[in-house]
C-alpha positions, 0 to 999 in steps of 0.5 A, a space after each residue: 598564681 592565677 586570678 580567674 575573672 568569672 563574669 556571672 548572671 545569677 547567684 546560683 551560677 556563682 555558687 555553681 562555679 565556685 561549686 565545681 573548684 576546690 576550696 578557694 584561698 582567696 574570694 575576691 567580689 566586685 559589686 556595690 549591692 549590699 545583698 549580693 555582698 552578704 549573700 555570696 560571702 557567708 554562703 561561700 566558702 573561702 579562707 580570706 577575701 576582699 570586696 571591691 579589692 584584690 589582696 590588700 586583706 594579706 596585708 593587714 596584720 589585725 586580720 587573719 589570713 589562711 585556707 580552709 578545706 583544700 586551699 589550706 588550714 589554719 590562719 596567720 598574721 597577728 594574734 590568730 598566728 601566734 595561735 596557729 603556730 602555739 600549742 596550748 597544753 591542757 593538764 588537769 591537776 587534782 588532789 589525792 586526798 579524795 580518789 573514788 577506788 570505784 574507779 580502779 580494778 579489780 572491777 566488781 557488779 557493785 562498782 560498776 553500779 556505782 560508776 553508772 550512777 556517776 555517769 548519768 
């Protein structure tokens, strides 16, 4: 892996840079501004990053760490882990003791009437 360092005049030239590249894994910002800080990171895109650091973010296990776009998808460590890695199955369940048969064929011009009340 490669760590570029950019050097920058305005903001705009660091969203232009960002801009050319493919989504980055990782955003790591030196500054002590606190408005250069809050602007750059909600207004970039990127997976995890630091600030005045490089990497130590990869090591928490509280926080999450992944790609977004073409640096990756989804995120590891922790509970956010268990959750990439899960596979929650969704299963409606209902009783048969009262089934609409408006909703089976054959189908006529009054059930369709019905289900079109229904899906207002």
């Amino acid at each position: 892996p490669i760590l570029p360092v950019l050097t920058f005049k305005t903001l705009e030239h660091v969203e232009n840079i960002v801009g050319l590249n493919p989504t980055p894994l990782a955003f790591y910002l030196f500054s002590t501004d606190k408005k250069i800080i809050k602007y750059l990171t909600n207004s970039i895109a990127f997976g995890g990053g630091c600030v005045n650091d490089t990497i130590v973010h990869i090591a928490s296990s509280k926080m999450p760490f992944g790609g977004v776009g073409t640096s990756g998808m989804g995120s590891y460590h922790g509970a956010k882990g268990f959750e990439t890695f899960s596979h929650f199955k969704s299963i409606l369940k209902k009783s048969n003791a009262l089934d609409l048969p408006v909703r089976y064929q054959p189908y006529s011009k009054s059930k369709e009437k019905i289900a079109r009340k229904f899906m207002k």
